[in-house]
MDAnalysis code that builds the backbone (N, CA, C; Angstrom):
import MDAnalysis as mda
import numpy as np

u = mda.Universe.empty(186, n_residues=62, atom_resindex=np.repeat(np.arange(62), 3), trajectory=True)
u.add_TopologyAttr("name", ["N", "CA", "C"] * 62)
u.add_TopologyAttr("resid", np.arange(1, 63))
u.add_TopologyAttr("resname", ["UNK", "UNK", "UNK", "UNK", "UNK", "UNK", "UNK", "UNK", "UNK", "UNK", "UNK", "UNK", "UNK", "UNK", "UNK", "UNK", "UNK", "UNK", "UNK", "UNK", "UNK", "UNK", "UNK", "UNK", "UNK", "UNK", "UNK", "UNK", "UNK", "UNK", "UNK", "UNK", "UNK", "UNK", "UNK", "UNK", "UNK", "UNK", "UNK", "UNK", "UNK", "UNK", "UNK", "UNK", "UNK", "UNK", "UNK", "UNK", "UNK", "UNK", "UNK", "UNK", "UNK", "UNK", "UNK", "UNK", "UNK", "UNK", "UNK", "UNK", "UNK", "UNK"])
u.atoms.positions = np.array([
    [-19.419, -5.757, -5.580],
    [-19.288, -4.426, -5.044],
    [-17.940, -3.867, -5.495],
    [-18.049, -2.462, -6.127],
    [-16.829, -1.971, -6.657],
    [-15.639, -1.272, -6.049],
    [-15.011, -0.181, -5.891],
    [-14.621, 0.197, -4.880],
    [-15.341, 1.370, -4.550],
    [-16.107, 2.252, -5.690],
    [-16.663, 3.306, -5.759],
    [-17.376, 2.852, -4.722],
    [-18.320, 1.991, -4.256],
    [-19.253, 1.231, -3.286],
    [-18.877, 1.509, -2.407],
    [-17.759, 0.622, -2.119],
    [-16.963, 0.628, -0.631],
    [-16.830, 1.944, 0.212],
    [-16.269, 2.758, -0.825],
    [-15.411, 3.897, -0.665],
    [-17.080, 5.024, 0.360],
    [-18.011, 4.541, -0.513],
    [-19.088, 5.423, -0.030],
    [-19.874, 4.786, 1.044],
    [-19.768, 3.490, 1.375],
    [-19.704, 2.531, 2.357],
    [-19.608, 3.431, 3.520],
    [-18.347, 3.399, 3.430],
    [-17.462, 3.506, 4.769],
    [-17.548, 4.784, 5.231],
    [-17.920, 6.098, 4.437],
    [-18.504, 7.270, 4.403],
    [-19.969, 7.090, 4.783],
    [-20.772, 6.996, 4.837],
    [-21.959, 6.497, 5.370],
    [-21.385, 6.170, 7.061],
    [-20.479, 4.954, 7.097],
    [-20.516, 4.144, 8.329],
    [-19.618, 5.408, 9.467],
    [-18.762, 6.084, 8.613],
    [-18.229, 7.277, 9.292],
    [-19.104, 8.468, 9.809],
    [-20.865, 8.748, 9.350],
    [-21.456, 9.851, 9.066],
    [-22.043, 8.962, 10.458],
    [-22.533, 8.064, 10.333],
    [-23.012, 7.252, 11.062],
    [-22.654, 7.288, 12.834],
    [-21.376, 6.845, 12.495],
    [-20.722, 7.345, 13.723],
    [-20.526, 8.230, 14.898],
    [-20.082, 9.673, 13.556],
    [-20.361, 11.200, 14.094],
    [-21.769, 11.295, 14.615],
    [-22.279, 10.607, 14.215],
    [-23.941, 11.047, 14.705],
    [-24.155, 11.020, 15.932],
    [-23.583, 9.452, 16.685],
    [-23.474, 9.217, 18.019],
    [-22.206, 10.110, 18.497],
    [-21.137, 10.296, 18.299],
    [-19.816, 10.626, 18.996],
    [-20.338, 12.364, 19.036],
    [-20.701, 13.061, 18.420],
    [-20.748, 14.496, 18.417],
    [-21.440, 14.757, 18.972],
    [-22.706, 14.585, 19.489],
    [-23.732, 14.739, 20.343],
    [-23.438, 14.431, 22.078],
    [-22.487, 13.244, 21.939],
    [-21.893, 13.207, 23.669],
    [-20.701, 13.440, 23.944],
    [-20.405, 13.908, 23.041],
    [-18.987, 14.436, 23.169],
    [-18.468, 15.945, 22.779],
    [-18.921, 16.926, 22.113],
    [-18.982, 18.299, 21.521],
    [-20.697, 18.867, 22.189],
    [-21.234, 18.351, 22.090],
    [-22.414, 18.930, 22.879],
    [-22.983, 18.363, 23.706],
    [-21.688, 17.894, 24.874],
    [-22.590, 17.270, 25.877],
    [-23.353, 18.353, 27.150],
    [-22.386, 19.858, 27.011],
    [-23.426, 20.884, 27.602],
    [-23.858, 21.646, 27.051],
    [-24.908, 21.331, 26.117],
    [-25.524, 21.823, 25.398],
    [-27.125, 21.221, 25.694],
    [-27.918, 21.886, 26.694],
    [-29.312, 21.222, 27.532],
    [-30.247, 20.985, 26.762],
    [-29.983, 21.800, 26.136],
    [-31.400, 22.004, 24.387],
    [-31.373, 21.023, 23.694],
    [-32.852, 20.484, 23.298],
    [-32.877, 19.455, 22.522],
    [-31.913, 19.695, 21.238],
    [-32.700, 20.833, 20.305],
    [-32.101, 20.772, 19.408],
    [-30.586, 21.304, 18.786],
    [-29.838, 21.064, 20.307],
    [-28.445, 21.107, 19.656],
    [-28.018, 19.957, 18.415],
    [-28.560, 18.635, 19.519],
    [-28.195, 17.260, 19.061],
    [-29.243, 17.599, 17.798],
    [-30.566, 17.618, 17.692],
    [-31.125, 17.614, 16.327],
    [-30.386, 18.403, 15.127],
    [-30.149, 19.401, 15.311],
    [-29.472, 19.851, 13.962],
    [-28.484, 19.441, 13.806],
    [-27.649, 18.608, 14.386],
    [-26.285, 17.735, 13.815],
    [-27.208, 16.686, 13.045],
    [-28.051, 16.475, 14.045],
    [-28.768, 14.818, 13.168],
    [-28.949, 15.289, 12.073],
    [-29.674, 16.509, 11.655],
    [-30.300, 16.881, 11.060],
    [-29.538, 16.788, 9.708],
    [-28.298, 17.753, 9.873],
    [-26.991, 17.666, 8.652],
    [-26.438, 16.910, 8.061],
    [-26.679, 16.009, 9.354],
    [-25.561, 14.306, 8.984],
    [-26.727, 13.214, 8.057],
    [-28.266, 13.723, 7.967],
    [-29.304, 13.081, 7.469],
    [-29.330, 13.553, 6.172],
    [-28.384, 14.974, 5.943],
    [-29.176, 15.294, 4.466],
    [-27.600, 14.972, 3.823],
    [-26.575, 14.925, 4.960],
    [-25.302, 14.304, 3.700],
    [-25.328, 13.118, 3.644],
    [-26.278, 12.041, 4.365],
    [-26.119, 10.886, 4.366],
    [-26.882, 10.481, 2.495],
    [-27.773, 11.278, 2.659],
    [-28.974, 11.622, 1.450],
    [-28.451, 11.564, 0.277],
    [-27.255, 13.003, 0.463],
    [-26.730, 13.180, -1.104],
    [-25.891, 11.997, -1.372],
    [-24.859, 11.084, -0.037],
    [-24.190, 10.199, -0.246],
    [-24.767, 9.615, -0.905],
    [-26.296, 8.631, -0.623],
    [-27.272, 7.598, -1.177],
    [-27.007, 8.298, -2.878],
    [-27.641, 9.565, -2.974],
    [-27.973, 9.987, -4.263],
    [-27.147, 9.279, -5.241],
    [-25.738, 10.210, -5.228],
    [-24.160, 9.974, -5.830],
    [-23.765, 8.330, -5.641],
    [-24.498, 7.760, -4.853],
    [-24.049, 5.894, -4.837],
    [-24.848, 5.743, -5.650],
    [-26.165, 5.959, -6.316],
    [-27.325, 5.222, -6.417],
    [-27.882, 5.981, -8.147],
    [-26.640, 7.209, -8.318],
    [-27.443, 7.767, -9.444],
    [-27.323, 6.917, -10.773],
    [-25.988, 6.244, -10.871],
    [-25.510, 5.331, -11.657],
    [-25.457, 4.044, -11.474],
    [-26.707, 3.186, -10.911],
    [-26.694, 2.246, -10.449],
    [-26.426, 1.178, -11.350],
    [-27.798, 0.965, -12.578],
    [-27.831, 0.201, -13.446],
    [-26.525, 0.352, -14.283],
    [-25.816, 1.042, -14.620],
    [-25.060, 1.500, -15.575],
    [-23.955, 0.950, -15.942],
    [-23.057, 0.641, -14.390],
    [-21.596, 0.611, -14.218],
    [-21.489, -1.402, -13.682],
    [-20.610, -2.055, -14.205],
    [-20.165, -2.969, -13.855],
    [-19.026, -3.307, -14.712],
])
């Protein structure tokens, strides 16, 4: 694992995070379901492009 890896690792494990912490903590009065869904929602499609940008140059680099 390179550092480029790591680096997007830990970005993931950070997106990850926010997912739980922002929802009970920034919208905890917020009654509506989909307050919490459209954070999920955002944090699912940058988790996405993260995968993409880890994964576009997979075979390539060592």
């Amino acid at each position: 694992m390179n550092q480029k890896e790591k680096i997007w690792g830990l970005v993931i494990l950070i997106i990850v995070f926010l997912g739980y912490f922002i929802p009970y903590a920034f919208l905890r009065d917020v009654t509506k379901w989909y307050g919490s869904f459209l954070i999920w929602s955002i944090l699912a499609i940058i988790v996405i492009i993260a995968n993409y940008y880890l994964a576009k140059n997979w075979g390539e680099e060592e």
